[in-house]
N, C-alpha and C positions, 0 to 999 in steps of 0.2 A: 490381689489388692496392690495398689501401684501405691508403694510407703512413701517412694519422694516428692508424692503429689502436697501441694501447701495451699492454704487460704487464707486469706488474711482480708478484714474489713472492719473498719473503722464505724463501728457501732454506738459509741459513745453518744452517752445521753447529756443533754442541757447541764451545763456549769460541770462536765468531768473534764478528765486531761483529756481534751479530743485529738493530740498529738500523740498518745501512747496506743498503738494498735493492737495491741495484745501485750499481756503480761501473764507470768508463772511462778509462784511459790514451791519449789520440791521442797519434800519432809526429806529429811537426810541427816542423821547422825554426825558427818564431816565436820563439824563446827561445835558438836556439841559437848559439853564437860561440867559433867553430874558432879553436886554438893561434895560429894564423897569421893572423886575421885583424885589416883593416887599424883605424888609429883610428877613423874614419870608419862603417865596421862597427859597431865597439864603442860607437860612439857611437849609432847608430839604433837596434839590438838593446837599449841602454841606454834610450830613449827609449821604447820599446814594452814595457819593463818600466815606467815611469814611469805612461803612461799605462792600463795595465792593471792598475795597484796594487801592485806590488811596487818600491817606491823604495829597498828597500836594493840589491837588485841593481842601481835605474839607479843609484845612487851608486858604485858601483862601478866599472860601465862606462864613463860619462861621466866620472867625473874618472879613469880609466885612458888614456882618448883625450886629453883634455888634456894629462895629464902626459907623455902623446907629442907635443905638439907639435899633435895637433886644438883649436884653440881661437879662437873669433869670438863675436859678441854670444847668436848665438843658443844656441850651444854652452854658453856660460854662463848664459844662461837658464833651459836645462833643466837645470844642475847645482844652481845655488837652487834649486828645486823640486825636486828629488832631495834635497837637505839638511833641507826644511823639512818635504817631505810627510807626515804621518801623527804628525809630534812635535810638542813643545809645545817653545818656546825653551830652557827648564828641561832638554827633553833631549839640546843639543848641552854636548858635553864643550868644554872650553877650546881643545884644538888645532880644533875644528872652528868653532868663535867665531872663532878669528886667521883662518879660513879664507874665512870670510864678511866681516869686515875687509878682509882683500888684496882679496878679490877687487871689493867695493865700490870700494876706490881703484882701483881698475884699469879700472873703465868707460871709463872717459875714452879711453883708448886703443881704442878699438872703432870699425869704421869705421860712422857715422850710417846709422840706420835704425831699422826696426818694431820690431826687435829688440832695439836700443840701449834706446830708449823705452821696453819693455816691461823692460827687466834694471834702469831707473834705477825705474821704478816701481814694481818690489819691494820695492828699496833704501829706497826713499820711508816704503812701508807699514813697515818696520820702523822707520824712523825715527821714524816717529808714534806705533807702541807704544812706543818708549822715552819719548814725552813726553804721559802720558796726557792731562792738561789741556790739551793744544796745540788747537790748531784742525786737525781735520783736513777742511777742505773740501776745500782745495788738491790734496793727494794723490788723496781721492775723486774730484774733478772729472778728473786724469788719468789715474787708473783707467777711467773711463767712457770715456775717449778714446780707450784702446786698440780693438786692432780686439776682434770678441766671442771671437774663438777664444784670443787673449791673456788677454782677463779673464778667460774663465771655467778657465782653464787656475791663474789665479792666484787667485782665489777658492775652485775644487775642494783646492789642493794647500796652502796656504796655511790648511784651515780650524781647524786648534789653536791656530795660530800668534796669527791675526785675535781679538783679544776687546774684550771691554768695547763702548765707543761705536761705533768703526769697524766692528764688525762689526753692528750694530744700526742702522746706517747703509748695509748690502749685504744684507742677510735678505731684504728683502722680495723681489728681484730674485733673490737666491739660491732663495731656496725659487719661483716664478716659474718658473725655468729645470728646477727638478728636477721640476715640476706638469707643464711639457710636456713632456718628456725621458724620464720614467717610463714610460710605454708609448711608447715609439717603437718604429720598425722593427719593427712588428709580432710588437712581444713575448710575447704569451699566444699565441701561432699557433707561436710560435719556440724557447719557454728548452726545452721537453720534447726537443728534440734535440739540445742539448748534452750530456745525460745517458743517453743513447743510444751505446749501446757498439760498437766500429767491427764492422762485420758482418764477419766469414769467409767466402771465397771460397764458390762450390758445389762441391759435390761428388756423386756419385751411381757407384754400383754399378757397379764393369767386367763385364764379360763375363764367364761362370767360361773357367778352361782347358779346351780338348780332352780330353776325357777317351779316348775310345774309338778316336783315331788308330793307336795302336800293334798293335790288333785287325785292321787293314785288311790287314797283312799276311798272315794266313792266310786271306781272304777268293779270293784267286786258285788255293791248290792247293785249295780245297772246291771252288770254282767249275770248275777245269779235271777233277777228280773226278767231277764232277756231269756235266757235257762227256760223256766219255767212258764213263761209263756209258749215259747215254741215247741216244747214237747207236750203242753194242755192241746193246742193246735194239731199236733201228731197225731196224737192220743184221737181224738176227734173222728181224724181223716182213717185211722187203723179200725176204729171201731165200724165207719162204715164202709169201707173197702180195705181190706188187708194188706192185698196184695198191688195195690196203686199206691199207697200209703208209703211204703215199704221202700218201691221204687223211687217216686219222688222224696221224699228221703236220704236215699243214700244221691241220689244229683242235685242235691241242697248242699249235704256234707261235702262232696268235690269240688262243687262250685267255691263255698267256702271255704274249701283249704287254699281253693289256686287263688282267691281275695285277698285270705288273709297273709299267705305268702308271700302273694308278689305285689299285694297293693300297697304295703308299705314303704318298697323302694321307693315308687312312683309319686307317692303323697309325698315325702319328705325331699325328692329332688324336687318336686314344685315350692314345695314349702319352702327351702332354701333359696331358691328362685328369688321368691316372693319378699324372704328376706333382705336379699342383698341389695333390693332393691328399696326399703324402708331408708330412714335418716340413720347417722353411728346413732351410738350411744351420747347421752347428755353429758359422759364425763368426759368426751374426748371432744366432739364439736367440729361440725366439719369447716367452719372457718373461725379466723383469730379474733377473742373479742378485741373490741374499740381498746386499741390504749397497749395491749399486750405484746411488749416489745420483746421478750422471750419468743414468743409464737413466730411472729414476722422475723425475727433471726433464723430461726430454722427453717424456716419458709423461704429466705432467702439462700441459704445455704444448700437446701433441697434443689432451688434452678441451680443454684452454680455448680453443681457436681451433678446431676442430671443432665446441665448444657455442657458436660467435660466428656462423662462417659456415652456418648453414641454410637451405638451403631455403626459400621461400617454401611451398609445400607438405606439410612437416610440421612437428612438434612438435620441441623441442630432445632429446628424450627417446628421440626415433623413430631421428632420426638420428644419434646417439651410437650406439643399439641396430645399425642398418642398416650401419654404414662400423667397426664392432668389429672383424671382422678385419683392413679395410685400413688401420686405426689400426696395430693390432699389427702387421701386417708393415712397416709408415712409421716407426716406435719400433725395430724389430729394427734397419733399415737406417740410421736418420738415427747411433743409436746407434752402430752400428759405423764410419761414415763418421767420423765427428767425434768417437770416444773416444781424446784424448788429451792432455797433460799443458798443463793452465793453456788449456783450453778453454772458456768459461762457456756454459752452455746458453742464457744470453742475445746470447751472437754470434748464434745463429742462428733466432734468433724470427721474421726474415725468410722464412726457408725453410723453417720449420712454417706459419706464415702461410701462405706461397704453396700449401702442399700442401693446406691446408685450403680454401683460396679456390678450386684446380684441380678439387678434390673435388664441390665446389658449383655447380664449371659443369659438369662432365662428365655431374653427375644431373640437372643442371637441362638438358640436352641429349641426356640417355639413354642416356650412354654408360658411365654409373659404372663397368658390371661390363661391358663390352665384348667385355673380353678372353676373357672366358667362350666368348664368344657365336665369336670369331676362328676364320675358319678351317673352319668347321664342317663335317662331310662332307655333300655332298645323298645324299637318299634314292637319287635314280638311281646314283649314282657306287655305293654299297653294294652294289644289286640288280647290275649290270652286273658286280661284283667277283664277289659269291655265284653269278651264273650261268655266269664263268669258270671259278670253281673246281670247279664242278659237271661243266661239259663235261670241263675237263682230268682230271678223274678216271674219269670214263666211257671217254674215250680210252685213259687210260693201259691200264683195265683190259683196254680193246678192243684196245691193240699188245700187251699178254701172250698173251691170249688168240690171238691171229692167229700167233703164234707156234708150229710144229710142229713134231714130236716130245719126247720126255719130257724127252731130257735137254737139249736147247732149250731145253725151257721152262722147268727147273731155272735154267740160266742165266740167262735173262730174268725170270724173279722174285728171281733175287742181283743180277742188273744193277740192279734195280727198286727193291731192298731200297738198295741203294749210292747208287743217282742222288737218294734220298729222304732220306738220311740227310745225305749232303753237298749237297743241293740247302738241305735247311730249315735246314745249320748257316750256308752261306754266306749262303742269302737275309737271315735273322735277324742275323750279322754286319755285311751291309752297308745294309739296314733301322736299326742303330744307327748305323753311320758316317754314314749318310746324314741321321738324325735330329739328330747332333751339329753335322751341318757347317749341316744348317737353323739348331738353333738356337743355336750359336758366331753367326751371320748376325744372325738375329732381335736378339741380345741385344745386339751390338754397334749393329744399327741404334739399338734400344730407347737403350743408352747414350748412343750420339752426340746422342738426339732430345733426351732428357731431360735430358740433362747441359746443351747447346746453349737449354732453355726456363728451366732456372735461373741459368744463368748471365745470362739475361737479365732474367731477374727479381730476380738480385742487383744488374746496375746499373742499373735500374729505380730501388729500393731506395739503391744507392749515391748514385744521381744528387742525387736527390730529398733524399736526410741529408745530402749535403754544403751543397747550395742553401739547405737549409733552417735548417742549424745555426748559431747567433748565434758572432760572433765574440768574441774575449778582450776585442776593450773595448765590444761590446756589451755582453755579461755584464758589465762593470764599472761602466760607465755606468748601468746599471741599478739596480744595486746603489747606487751612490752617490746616485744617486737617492732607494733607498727611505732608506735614512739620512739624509739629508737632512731629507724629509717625517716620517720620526719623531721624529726632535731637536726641530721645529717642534713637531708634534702634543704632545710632553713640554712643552715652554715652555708652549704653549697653558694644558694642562691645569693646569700650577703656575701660571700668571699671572706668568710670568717672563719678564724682557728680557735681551738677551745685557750689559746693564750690571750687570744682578745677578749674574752669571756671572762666576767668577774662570778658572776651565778646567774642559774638560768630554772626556769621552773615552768613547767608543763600543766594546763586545767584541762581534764578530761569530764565533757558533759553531755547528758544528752542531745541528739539532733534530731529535731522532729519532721516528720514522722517515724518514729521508729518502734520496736519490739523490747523487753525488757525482761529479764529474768535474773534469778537468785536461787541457792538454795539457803535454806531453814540458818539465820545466824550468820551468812553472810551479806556479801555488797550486791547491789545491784550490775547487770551485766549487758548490754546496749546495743542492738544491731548496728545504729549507728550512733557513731560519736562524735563531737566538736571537738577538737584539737586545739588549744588555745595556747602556744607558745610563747614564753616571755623569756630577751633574750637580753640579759644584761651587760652592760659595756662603759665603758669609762665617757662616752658618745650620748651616751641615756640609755633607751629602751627600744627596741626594737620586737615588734605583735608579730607575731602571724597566724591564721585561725586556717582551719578548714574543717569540711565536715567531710566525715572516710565512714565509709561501708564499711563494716567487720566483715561482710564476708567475701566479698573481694578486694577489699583496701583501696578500693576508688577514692580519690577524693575532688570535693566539689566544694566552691563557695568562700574560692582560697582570696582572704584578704592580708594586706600588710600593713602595719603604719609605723610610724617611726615620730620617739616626742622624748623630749628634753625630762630632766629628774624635775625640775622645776612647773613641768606640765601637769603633770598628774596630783589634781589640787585634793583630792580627798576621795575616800573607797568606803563603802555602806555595804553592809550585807544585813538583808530582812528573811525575818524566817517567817512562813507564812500559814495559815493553816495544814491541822495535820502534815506538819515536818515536811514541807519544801524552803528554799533557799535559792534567794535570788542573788547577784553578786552587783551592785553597779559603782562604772568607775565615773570621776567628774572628772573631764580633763577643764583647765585653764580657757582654753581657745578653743573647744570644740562642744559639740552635744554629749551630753551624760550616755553612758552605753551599761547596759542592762543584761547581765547574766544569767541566762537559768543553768543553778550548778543542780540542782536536783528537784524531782517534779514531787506531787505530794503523795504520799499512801494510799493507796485507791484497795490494798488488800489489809485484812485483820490479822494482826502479830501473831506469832505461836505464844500459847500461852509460856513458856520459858522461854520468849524473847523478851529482848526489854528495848522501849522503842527509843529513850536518848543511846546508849548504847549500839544499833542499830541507825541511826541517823550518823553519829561518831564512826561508825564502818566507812558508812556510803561516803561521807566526807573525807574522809583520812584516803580512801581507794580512789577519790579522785581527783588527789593532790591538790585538796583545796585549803587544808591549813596552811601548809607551806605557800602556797601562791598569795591567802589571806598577808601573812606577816611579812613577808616581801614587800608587796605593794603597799600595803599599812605601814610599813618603814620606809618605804618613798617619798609615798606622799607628806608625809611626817616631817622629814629630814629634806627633802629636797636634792639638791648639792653634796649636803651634809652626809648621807647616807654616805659616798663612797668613802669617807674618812672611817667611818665605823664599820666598812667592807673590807677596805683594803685587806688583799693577802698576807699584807706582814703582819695585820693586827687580827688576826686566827688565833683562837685558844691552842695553847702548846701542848705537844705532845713528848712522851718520849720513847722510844723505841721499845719495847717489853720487854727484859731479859730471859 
C-alpha cells in the first residue's frame, strides 16, 4: 500500500460548509482532566494547554492547582505565561494586575533554582516596560542567561506583552529560532496527516445463512423410497434370471458410484456458474439508490483510486473499462458494510485504496478473474460422468427387460417409474444441501481470508498515521513559527522597527478551501490559514492579510491597506448558528469588510466537551479576543486611543526580589 497517497473531495451537501474539505475529531486523553483529578494533574494537563496555544484553559488549570495548595517556582512560572500569553497588558483586567503584584512579591519565597531565575526574569522584563527610557541591558543580558528552553518559552508567550526597544533588542534571535524551527521534524512529510480522519475498523461480508438445511429432511424418505423400489425391481429381474440380474446390478452399482462421485463436482461448478451470473443480493444492490449520497461517494472514490492504481500494461481508460463490474460489486458491498449514521466515506479511503492496489496485483499476477476460472470440471471427469449415465440407463433398461411375465413387468416399470421419480427428487435435494454446505464453507473460508487481509491492511494504514501524525505542539510550533516569519516579512516590507510599533496583533482564520482537524478538548488546526496582521503605529494602522499553506508556507492573496485611527468607524462580531463567528470591520470611507474568524460545527461534541468552552478555545487560539478589544478600542477612541496606549502609561511593574 502506498501510505502517502491522499484524496480529498469536496462532497459537501446543500447549506454545509462547502469550503471545509474534510474534517477530523481524534478521541485523545491530551486535553483531558477528570472530576477527581489531582493538582498536580491539573497543573500538567494546564501546561500542555499552554504550550499548545490555548492559554486560557492553562490559566485555568494552573491557577486551579495553586489555589490547591500546588504551588513552587516553576508552577508559577507557567502561570505568568498563562496570564500574559496572546494579550497585550492593556488586556489584564485590574484583579488580574493585583494578581501578578502578589505574586511578584512572593518570589522570594521559592526554593533557589532555574526556575526561580527564570519567574524573577519575567518580573524583570515587565519591569523595564514599565520604564521605557530605562536601560534595559541588564534584564536582556539575564534573559540570555537562562537556559534556551526558558527563553524561548518566554520570548514565544510574552510576544504582545514585549514592545518598543526590548523587543527590537530579541527580533533578530527571535525570528533566527522561527528560520530553524519552521520546518522541523519533518514537516511537509508530516502536517497531511494531522488532517487525516481516524480510519474505521475492517469490515467484509459474512457468510449468507443456510438456506437449504431444513430440505435435508425429506432427503431420507425419497432416498429410502428410491431403496426400495430398485431392489423390488432386482428382486424381479433375480427371480427370473439370476445370473443377468446379478450382472446388471453390480454395472448399475459402478455406474453409480462414478455419478455419485464425480457428478457432484460438475453440478455445483455449473451451479456456480449459474450463480454468479443471477443479480447480488437485495441488501447490497448492484447500483445506488436515487438520492443516496453515501453510495455515489464511494463510487466515486472506487474510480479515483482505481484511475490511480494501473497497471503498467494498459491505459487508465482500459482499466476503469476492464474491472466495471468488480467496481460495482466493491461499491454494492463497501456500501453496505459501512452504511451508517455519522460514517464519512473518508474513514475508509484506506480500504478503497487497498481494494484497488489488490486489484492491481492480482492482474498484474493473472489472477484478476481467478475465481472464474476456480474449480473448473476437467473434460475427463465429464466424459466418465456422461459414460455413466449412459451405462446406467442401458442397464436399467436391461433389468426391465430380464424381467418375466406381463404382469411382472407391469410391476417393474411402476417400481421403475417410483425409484426414478424419488431417486431424481432426493438426488437433486441433496445435490443442493451438499452445494450449500460447500459453499456456507467456501464463503466462510473466503470471509475469515478477506476479512484477516484487511484487517491487516488497516494496521498497516493505522500504524503508519499514527507514526506519522505531528503532534499538538508540533502543529503549534509550527504555526508560531510561520507568524513569526510573517510579522518579520510585514516590518520588512514597511521599513518598520518594533520601536515604531505601539502594539501589534495577529487574526489566524480559516482559508478556504481547506482541511481542519483537532483533537477531543482542543482548538481547531487549518491546512490553510488567513493571516490577518494588524500593525499599530503612532501613523494609525497599518493591514496586511495573506492566505499560507501549512504545509508548505506558500502564501497567496497578500493584501495591504493602510487607514487613520479615525477610519475605522465601528467592529461587529455575529455568532451564528451552531458556534461560527463572523468578524466585520466598517471603515469611515470604504466598504464594510467581513471576517470569517471561525466556521460552524459540522461534528457532535464529546460528551465531556462542553461547547461554549470549546468555542472559547478556538477563539482565544486564534487571537481573536485580543484583535476583538484592540480594534473595539479604536474604533471607540479614535485618536484618543493612543493617549490610553502610550508606553509611559503601562501598568507598573517592579522587578521581583
Amino acid at each position: 500500500m502506498n501510505e502517502n497517497s491522499t484524496f480529498t473531495a469536496n462532497m459537501a451537501a446543500d447549506g454545509s460548509n462547502v469550503g471545509i474539505q474534510a474534517e477530523t475529531v481524534r478521541d485523545s486523553n491530551v486535553y483531558f482532566v477528570g472530576p477527581e483529578a489531582s493538582p498536580e494533574e491539573k497543573y500538567k494537563v494546564g501546561v500542555r494547554f499552554l504550550e499548545n496555544g490555548v492559554p486560557s484553559r492553562a490559566r485555568e488549570l494552573v491557577g486551579d492547582a495553586i489555589a490547591r495548595g500546588y504551588d513552587d517556582a516553576e508552577v508559577r512560572f507557567h502561570w505568568v505565561l498563562a496570564m500574559l500569553s496572546k494579550r497585550a497588558l492593556h488586556d489584564l483586567d485590574g484583579e488580574e494586575l493585583q494578581q501578578l503584584h502578589q505574586a511578584s512579591a512572593h518570589v522570594r519565597s521559592y526554593v533557589a533554582g532555574e526556575w526561580k531565575t527564570a519567574l524573577r526574569v519575567a518580573f524583570a522584563l515587565l519591569a523595564a516596560l514599565s520604564d521605557p527610557d530605562g536601560d534595559t541591558g541588564g534584564v536582556l543580558k539575564q534573559l540570555r542567561e537562562l537556559s534556551p528552553h526558558q527563553r524561548d518559552l518566554i520570548l514565544h508567550h510574552l510576544d504582545l506583552v514585549l514592545t518598543g526597544g526590548l523587543k527590537d533588542s530579541l527580533w533578530a534571535e527571535t525570528r533566527e529560532l522561527a528560520v530553524s524551527a519552521q520546518f522541523s521534524a519533518d514537516r511537509k512529510q508530516r502536517v497531511w496527516a494531522y488532517f487525516e480522519p481516524e480510519p474505521i475498523g475492517a469490515r467484509a461480508e459474512p457468510p449468507r445463512a443456510d438456506t437449504v438445511s431444513a430440505a435435508s429432511a425429506g432427503i431420507t424418505v425419497r432416498a429410502g423410497l428410491f431403496v426400495a423400489a430398485t431392489v423390488f425391481l432386482w428382486i424381479l429381474a433375480l427371480t427370473a434370471d439370476p445370473a443377468a440380474a446379478v450382472l446388471e446390478l453390480l454395472v448399475a452399482l459402478g455406474a453409480g458410484y462414478a455419478i455419485a462421485h464425480f457428478g457432484p463436482q460438475w453440478w455445483q461448478y455449473e451451479h456456480r456458474l449459474k450463480g454468479q451470473n443471477l443479480p447480488p443480493p437485495s441488501h447490497l444492490g448492484s447500483t445506488a439508490p436515487a438520492g443516496d449520497g453515501f453510495t455515489n461517494n464511494v463510487r466515486r472514490s472506487f474510480d479515483h483510486y482505481f484511475g490511480s492504481c494501473v497497471p503498467h500494461d494498459l491505459a487508465p481508460g482500459q482499466w476503469l473499462h476492464l474491472t466495471s463490474d468488480i467496481r460495482n460489486g466493491l461499491v454494492a458491498e463497501i456500501a453496505s458494510l459501512y452504511r451508517e449514521s455519522r460514517v464519512n466515506v473518508d474513514r475508509i479511503y484506506w480500504l478503497i485504496r487497498y481494494l484497488a492496489e489488490d486489484a492491481q496485483d492480482r492482474h498484474n499476477k493473472g489472477v484478476l478473474f481467478d475465481s472464474r476460472q476456480q474449480d473448473r470440471t476437467p473434460v475427463v471427469v465429464k466424459a466418465l460422468v456422461v459414460v455413466a449415465f449412459t451405462a446406467l440407463g442401458f442397464t436399467t433398461v436391461a433389468l426391465v427387460t430380464t424381467v418375466s411375465g406381463a404382469s411382472n413387468r407391469m410391476l417393474g416399470i411402476l417400481a421403475l417409474l417410483v425409484a426414478f421419480l424419488a431417486g431424481r427428487t432426493a438426488a437433486l435435494s441433496w445435490l443442493h444441501v451438499r452445494a450449500d454446505q460447500h459453499r456456507l464453507a467456501e464463503e466462510t473460508r473466503e470471509y475469515e481470508e478477506t476479512l484477516a487481509a484487511r484487517q491487516a491492511a488497516y494496521q498497516r494504514w493505522k500504524t503508519f498515521l499514527d507514526a506519522t501524525r505531528p503532534s499538538e505542539l508540533d502543529m503549534e510550533t509550527w504555526l508560531t513559527c510561520d507568524k513569526t516569519i510573517f510579522v518579520d516579512d510585514a516590518l520588512r516590507q514597511h521599513q518598520l522597527s518594533w520601536r515604531d510599533i505601539i502594539t501589534h496583533t495577529i487574526l489566524m482564520t480559516p482559508a478556504r478551501p481547506y482541511k481542519r482537524g483537532r483533537v477531543k478538548g482542543g482548538p481547531w488546526r487549518y491546512s490553510r490559514y488567513a493571516f490577518r496582521l494588524f500593525l499599530i503605529s503612532g501613523d494609525g494602522v497599518r493591514e496586511i492579510s495573506a492566505d499560507c499553506d501549512f504545509t508548505d508556507t506558500n502564501r497567496a492573496n497578500v493584501q495591504r491597506s493602510n487607514y487613520r485611527f479615525d477610519a475605522l468607524s465601528s467592529i461587529h462580531v455575529t455568532e451564528r448558528a451552531d458556534h461560527g463567528y463572523d468578524l466585520e470591520l466598517v471603515l469611515i470611507n470604504g466598504p464594510s469588510r467581513e471576517i470569517r474568524v471561525k466556521d460552524a460545527e459540522t461534528e457532535q461534541l464529546a460528551p465531556e466537551e462542553n461547547a461554549q468552552q470549546i468555542d472559547e478555545i478556538n477563539l482565544n487560539a486564534a487571537g481573536f479576543i485580543h484583535t476583538f478589544r484592540l480594534l473595539e478600542g479604536i474604533a471607540a477612541d479614535g485618536k484618543g486611543w493612543l493617549d490610553r496606549n502610550n508606553p509611559h502609561n503601562l501598568p507598573s511593574f517592579s522587578a521581583a526580589d
